[in-house]
Structure formats: C-alpha cells, structure tokens
N, CA, C and O atoms as CSV, one atom per row, in Angstrom:
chain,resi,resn,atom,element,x,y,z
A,1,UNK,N,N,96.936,78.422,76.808
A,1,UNK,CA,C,98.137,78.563,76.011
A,1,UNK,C,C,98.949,79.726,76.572
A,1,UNK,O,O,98.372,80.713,77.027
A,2,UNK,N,N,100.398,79.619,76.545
A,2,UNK,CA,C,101.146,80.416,77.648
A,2,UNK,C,C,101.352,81.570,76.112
A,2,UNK,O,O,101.535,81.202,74.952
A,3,UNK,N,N,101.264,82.726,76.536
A,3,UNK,CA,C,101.962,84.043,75.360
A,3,UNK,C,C,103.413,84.211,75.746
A,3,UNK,O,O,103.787,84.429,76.898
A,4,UNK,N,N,104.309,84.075,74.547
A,4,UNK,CA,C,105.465,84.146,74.895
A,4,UNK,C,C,105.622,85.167,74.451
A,4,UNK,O,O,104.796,85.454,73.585
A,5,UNK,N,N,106.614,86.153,74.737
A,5,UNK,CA,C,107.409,87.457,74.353
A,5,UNK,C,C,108.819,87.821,74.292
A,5,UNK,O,O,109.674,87.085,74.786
A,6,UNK,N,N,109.070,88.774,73.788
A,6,UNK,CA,C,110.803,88.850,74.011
A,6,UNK,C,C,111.417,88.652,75.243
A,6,UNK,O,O,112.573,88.288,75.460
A,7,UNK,N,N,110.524,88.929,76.034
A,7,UNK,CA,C,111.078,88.851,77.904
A,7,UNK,C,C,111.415,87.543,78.287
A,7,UNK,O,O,112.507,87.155,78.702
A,8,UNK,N,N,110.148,86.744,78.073
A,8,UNK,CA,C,110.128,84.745,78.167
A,8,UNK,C,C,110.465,84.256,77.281
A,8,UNK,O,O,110.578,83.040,77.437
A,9,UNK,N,N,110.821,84.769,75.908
A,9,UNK,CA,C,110.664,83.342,75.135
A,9,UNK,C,C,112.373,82.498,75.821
A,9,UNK,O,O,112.947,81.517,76.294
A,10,UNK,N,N,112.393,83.101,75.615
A,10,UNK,CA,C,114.210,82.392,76.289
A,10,UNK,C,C,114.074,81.336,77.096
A,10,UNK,O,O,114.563,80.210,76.995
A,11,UNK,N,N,113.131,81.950,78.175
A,11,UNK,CA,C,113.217,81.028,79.432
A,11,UNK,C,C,111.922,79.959,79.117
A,11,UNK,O,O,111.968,78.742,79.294
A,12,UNK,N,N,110.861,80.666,78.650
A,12,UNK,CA,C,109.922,79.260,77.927
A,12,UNK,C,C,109.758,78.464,76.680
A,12,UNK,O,O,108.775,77.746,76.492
A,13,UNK,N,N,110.629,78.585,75.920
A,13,UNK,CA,C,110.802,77.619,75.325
A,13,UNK,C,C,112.411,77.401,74.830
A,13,UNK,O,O,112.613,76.392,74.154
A,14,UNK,N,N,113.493,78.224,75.104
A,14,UNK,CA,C,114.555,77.767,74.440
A,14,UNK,C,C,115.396,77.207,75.671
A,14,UNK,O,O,116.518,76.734,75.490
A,15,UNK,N,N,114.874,77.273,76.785
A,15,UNK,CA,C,115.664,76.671,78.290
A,15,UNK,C,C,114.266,75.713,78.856
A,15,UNK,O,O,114.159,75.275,80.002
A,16,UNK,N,N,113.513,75.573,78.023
A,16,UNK,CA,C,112.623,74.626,78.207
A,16,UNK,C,C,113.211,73.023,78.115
A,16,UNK,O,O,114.014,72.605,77.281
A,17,UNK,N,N,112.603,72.291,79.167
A,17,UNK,CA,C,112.924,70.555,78.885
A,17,UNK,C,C,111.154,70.594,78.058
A,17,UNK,O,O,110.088,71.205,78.123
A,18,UNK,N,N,111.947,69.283,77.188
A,18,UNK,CA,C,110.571,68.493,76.907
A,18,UNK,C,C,110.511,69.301,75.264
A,18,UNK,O,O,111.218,70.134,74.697
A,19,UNK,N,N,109.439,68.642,74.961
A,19,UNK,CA,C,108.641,69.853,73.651
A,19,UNK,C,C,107.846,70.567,73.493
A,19,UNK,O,O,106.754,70.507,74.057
A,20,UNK,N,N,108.157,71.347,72.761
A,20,UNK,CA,C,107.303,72.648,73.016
A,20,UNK,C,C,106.944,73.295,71.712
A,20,UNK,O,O,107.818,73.599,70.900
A,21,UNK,N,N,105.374,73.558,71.454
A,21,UNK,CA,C,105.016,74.073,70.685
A,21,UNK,C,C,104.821,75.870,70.169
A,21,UNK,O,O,103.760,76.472,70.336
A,22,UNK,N,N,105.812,76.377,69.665
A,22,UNK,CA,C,104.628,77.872,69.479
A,22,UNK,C,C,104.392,77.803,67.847
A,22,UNK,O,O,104.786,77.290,66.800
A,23,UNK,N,N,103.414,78.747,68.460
A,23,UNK,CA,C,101.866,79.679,67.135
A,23,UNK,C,C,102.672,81.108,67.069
A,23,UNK,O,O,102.699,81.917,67.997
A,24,UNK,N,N,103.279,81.256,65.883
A,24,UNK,CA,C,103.652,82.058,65.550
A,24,UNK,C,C,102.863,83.024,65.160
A,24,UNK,O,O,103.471,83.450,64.178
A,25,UNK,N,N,101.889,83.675,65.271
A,25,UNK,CA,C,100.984,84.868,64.700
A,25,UNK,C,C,100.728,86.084,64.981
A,25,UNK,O,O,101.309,86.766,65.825
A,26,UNK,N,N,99.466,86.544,63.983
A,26,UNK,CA,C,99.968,88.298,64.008
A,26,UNK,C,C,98.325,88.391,64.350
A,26,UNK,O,O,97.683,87.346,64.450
A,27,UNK,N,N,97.889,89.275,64.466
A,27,UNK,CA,C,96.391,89.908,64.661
A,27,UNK,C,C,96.119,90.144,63.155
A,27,UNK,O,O,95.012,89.734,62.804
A,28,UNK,N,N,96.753,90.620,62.339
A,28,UNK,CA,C,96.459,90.900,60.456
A,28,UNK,C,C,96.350,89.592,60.026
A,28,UNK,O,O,96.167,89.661,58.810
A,29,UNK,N,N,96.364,88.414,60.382
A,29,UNK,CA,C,96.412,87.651,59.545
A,29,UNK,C,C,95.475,87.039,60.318
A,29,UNK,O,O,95.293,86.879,61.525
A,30,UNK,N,N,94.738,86.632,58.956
A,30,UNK,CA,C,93.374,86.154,58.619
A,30,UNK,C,C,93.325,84.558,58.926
A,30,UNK,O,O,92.646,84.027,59.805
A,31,UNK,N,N,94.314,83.826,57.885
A,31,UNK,CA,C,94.613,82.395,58.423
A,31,UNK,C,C,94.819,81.647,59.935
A,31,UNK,O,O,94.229,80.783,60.584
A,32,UNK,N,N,96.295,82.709,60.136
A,32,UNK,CA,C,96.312,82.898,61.671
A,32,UNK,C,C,94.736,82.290,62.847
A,32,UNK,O,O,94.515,81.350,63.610
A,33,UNK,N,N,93.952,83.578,62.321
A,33,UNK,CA,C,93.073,83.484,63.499
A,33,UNK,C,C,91.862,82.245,63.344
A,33,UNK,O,O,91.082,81.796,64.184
A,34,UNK,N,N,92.107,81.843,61.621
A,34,UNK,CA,C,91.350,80.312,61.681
A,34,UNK,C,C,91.921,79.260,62.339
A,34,UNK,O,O,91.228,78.450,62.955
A,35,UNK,N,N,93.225,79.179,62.266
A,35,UNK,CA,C,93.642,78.226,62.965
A,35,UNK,C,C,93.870,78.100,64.310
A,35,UNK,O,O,93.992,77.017,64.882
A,36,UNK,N,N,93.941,79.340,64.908
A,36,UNK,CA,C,93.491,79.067,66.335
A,36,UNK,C,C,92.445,78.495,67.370
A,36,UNK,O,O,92.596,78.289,68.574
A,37,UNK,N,N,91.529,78.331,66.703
A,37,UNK,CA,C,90.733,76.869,67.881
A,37,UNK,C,C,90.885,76.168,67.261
A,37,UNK,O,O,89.812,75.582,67.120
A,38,UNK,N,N,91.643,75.724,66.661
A,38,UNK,CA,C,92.198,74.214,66.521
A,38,UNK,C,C,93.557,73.832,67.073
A,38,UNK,O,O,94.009,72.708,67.289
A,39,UNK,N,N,94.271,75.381,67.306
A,39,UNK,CA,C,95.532,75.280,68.489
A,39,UNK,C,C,94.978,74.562,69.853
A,39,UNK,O,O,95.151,73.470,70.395
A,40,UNK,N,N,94.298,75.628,70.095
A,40,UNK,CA,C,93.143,75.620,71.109
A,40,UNK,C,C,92.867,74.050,71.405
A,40,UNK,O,O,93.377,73.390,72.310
A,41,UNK,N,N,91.823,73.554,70.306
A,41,UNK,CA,C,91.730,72.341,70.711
A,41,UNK,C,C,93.121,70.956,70.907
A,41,UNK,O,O,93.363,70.144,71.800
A,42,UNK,N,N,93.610,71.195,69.884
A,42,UNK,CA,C,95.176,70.910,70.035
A,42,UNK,C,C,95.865,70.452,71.617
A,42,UNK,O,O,96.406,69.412,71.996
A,43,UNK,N,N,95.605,71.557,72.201
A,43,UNK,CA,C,95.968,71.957,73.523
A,43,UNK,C,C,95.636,71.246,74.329
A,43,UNK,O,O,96.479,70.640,74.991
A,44,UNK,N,N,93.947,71.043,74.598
A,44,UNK,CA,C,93.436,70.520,75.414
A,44,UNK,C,C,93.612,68.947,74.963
A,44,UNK,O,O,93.547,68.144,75.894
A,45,UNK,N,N,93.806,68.465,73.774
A,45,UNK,CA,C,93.844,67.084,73.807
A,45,UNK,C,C,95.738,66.536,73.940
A,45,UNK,O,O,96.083,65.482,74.473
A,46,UNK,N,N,96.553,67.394,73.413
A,46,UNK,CA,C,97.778,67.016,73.819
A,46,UNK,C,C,98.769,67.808,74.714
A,46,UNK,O,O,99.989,67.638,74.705
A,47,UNK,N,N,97.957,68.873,75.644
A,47,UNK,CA,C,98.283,69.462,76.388
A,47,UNK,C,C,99.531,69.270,77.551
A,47,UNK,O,O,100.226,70.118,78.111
A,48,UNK,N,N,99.503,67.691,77.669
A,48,UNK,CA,C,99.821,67.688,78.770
A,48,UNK,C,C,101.426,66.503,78.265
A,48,UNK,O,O,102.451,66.234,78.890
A,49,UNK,N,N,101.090,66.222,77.344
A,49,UNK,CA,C,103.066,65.860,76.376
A,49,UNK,C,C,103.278,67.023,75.982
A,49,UNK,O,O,103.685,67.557,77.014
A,50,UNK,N,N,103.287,67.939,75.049
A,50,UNK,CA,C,103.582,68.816,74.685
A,50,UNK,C,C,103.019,70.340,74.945
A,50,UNK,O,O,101.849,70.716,74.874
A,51,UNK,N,N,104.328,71.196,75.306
A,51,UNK,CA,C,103.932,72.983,76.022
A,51,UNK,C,C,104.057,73.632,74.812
A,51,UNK,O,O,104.893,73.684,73.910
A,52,UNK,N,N,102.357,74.387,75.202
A,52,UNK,CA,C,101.695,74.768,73.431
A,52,UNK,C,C,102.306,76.362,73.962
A,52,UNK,O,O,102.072,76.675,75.130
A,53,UNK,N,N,102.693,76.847,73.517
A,53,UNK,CA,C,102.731,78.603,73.532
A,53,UNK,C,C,102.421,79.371,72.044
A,53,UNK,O,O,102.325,78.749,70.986
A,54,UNK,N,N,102.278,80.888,72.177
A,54,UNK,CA,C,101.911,81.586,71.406
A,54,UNK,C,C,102.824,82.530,71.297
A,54,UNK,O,O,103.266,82.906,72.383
A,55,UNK,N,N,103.392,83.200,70.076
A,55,UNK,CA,C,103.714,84.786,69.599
A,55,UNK,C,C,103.372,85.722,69.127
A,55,UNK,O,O,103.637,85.570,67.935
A,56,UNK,N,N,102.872,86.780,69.276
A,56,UNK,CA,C,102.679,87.608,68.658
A,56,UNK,C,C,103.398,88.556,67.910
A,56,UNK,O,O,103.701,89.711,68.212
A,57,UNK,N,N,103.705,87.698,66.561
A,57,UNK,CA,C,105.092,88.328,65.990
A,57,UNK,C,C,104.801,90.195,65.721
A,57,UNK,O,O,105.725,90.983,65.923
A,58,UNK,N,N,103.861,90.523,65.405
A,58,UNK,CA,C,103.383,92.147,65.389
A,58,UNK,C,C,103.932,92.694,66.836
A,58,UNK,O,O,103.871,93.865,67.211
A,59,UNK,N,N,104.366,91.821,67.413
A,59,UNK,CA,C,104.650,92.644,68.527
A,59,UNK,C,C,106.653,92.220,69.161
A,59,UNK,O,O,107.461,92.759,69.917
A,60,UNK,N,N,106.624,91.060,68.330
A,60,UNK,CA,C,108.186,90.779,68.639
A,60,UNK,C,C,108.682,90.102,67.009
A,60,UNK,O,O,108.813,88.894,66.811
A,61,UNK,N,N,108.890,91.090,66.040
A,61,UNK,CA,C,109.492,90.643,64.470
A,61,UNK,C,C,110.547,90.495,64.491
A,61,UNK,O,O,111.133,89.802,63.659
A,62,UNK,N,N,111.261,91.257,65.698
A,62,UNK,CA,C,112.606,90.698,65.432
A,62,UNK,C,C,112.865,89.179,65.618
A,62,UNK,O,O,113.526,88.419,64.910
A,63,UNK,N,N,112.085,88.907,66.893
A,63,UNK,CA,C,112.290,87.826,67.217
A,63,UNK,C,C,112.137,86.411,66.338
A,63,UNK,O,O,112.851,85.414,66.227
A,64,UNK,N,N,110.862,86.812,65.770
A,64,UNK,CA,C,110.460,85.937,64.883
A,64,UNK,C,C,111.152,85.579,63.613
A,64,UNK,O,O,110.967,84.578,62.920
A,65,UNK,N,N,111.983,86.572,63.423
A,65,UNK,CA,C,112.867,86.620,62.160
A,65,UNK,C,C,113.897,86.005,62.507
A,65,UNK,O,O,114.463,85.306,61.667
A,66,UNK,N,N,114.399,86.102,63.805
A,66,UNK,CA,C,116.100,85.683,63.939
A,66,UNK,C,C,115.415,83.891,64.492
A,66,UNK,O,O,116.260,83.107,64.925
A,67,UNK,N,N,113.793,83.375,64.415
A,67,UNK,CA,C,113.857,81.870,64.519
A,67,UNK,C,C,112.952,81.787,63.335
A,67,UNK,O,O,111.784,81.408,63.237
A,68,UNK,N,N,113.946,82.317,62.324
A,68,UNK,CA,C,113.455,82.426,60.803
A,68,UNK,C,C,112.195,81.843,60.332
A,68,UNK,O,O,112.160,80.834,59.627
A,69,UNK,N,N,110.961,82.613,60.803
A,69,UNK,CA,C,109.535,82.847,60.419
A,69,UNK,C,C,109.577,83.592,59.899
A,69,UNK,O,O,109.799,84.725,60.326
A,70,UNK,N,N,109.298,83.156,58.257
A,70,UNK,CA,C,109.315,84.090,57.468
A,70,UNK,C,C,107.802,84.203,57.095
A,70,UNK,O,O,107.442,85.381,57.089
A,71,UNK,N,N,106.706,83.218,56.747
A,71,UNK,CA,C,105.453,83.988,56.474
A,71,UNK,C,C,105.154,83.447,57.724
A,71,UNK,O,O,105.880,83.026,58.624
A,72,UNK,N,N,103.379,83.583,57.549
A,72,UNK,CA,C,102.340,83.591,58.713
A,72,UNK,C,C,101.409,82.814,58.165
A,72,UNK,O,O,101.173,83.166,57.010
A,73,UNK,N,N,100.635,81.683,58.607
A,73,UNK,CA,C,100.843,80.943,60.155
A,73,UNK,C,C,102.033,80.389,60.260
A,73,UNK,O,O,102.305,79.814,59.206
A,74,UNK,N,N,102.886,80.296,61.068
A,74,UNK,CA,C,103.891,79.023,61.536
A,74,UNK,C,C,103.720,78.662,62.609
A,74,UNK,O,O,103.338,79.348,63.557
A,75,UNK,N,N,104.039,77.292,62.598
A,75,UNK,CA,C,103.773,76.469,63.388
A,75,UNK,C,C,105.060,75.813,63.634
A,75,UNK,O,O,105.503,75.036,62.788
A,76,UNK,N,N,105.961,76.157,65.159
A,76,UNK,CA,C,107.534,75.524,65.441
A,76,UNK,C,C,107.069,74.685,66.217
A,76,UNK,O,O,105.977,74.768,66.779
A,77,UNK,N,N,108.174,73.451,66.354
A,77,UNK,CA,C,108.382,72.492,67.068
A,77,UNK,C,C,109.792,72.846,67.421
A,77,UNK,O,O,110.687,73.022,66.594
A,78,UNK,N,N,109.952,72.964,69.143
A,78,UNK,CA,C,111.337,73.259,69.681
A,78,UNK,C,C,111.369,71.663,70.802
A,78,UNK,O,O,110.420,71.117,71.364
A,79,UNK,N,N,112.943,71.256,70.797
A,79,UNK,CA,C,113.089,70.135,71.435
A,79,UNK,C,C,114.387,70.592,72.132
A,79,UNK,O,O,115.333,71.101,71.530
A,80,UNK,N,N,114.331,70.314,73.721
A,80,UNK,CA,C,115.112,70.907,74.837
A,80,UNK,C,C,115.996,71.672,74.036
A,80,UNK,O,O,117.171,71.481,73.720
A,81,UNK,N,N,114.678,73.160,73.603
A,81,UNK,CA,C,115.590,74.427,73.043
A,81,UNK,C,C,116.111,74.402,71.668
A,81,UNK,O,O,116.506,75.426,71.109
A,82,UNK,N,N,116.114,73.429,71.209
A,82,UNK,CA,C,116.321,73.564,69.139
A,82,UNK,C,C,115.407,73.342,68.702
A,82,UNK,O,O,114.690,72.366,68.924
A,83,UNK,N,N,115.208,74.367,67.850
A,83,UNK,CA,C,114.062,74.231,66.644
A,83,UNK,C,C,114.398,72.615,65.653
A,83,UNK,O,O,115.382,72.203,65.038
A,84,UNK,N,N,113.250,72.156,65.874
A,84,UNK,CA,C,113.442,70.814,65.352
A,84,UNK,C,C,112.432,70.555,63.461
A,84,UNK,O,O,112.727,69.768,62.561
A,85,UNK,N,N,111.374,71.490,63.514
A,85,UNK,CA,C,110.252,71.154,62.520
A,85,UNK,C,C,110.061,72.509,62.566
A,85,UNK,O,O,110.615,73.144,63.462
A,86,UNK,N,N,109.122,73.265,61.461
A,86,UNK,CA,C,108.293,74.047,61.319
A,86,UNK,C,C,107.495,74.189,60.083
A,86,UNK,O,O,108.056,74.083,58.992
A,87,UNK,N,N,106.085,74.445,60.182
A,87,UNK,CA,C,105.115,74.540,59.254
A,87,UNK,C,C,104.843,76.028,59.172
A,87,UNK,O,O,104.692,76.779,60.136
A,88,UNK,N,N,104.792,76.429,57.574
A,88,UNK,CA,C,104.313,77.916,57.791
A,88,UNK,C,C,103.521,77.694,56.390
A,88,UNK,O,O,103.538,76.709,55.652
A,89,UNK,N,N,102.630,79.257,56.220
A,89,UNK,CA,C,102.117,79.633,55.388
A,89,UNK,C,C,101.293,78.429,55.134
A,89,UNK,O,O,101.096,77.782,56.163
A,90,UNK,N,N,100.843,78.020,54.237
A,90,UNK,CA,C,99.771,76.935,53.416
A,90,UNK,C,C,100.246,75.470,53.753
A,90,UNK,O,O,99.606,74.466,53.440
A,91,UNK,N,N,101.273,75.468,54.332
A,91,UNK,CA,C,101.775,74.035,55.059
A,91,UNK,C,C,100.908,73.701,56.589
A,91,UNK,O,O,100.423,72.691,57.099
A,92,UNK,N,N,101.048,75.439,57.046
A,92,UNK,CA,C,100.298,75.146,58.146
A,92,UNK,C,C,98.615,75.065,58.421
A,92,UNK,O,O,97.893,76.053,58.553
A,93,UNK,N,N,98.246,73.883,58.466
A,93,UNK,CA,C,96.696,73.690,58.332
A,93,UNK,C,C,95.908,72.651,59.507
A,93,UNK,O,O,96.809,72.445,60.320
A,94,UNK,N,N,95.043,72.128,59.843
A,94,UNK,CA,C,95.147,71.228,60.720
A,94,UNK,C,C,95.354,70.060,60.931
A,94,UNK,O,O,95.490,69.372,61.943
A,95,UNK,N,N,95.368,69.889,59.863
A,95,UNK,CA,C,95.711,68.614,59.629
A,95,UNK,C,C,97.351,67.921,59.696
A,95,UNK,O,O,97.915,67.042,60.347
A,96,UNK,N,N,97.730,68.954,58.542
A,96,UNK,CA,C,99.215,68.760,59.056
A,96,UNK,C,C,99.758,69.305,60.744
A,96,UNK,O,O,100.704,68.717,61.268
A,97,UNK,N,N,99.217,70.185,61.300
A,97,UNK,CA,C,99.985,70.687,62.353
A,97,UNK,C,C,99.469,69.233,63.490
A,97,UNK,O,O,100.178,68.823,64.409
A,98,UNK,N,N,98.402,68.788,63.201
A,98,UNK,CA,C,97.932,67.555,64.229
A,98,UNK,C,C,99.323,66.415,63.695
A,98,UNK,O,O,100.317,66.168,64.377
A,99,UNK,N,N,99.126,66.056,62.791
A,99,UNK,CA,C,100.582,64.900,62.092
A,99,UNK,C,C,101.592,65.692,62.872
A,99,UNK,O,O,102.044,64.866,63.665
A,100,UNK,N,N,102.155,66.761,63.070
A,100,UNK,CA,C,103.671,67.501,63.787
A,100,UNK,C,C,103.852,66.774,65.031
A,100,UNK,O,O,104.742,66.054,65.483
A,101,UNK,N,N,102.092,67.426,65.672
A,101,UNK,CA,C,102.045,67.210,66.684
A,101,UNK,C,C,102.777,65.675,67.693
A,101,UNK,O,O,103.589,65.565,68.611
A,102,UNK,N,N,101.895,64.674,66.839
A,102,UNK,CA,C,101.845,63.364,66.845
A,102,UNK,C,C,103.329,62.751,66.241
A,102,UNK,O,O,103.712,61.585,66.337
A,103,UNK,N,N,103.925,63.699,65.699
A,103,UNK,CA,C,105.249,63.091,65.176
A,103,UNK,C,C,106.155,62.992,67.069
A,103,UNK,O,O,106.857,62.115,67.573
A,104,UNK,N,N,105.807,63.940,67.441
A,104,UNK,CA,C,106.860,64.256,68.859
A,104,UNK,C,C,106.355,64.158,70.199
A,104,UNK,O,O,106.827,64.656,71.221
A,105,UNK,N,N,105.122,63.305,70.028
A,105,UNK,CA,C,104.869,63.180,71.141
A,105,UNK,C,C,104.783,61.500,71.667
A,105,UNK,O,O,104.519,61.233,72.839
C-alpha cells in the first residue's frame, strides 16, 4: 500500500487515472488499526483494478479536512481525481468497505 502525504497526495491520487483507494487514519485510533489487514487483504485481492493508498491524517489534518474527513476510519473512493464515495466512522467496516470496493471496480 503506497503512504500518501502532503508532498504526493496531489500527484497520487488527485492526478491519478483510474481508481483509487485511500485509508484515511491516525495511529490513536483503535478502529483504524482493526481495519487494516483487511485493507491489507483488500489489496492483495483487488490490487491490481484499484490503487489502494494510505494517510496518516496525525500527520497531514489539514489535508484531511480540506477532503472533508471528518471522523476516523474513512474510507475514500477517488475517480480520475474526484472524490466519488466515502465511508467513515461506523460506516467504515469490512464489509461495507469490500461492497465500495466492488461497486468501482
């Protein structure tokens, strides 16, 4: 899974072709880090339709705020560069983020 930051996110996912997934999360959050091997697995089974990336909003809030993530987990769906879907907080689970997945690919 690629880590995006204030430096890339621009160039990896909002000047991105195709779709593209990021994991909006923080290191404090607890949910967050359950749902990551299931990103994880996520990855490896639809890896190769859809570019999975990660944020570490504790480390870029502005960013995360101005692609209005407001709680934690979220889960965006960006399509050549527009935010198209997003799951956050108690929406985001695996079940639903697998259905996202499968909606756009």
């Amino acid at each position: 899974m690629l880590a995006v930051n204030n430096e890339n996110f621009e160039q990896e996912v909002l000047n991105a072709d195709g779709v593209v997934l990021v994991d909006f999360w923080s290191p404090a959050c607890v949910s967050c880090k359950a749902l990551m091997p299931h990103i994880h697995k996520f990855e490896e089974e639809f890896g190769s339709k859809i570019k999975f990336t990660s944020l570490d909003t504790s480390k870029a809030r502005r960013l995360a705020i101005s692609q209005e993530v407001r709680g934690l987990p979220a889960i965006a769906i960006y399509k050549s560069g527009e935010k198209v879907d997003l799951l956050s907080s108690s929406d985001a689970n695996p079940q639903t983020i697998e259905g996202l997945i499968k909606k756009y690919i």
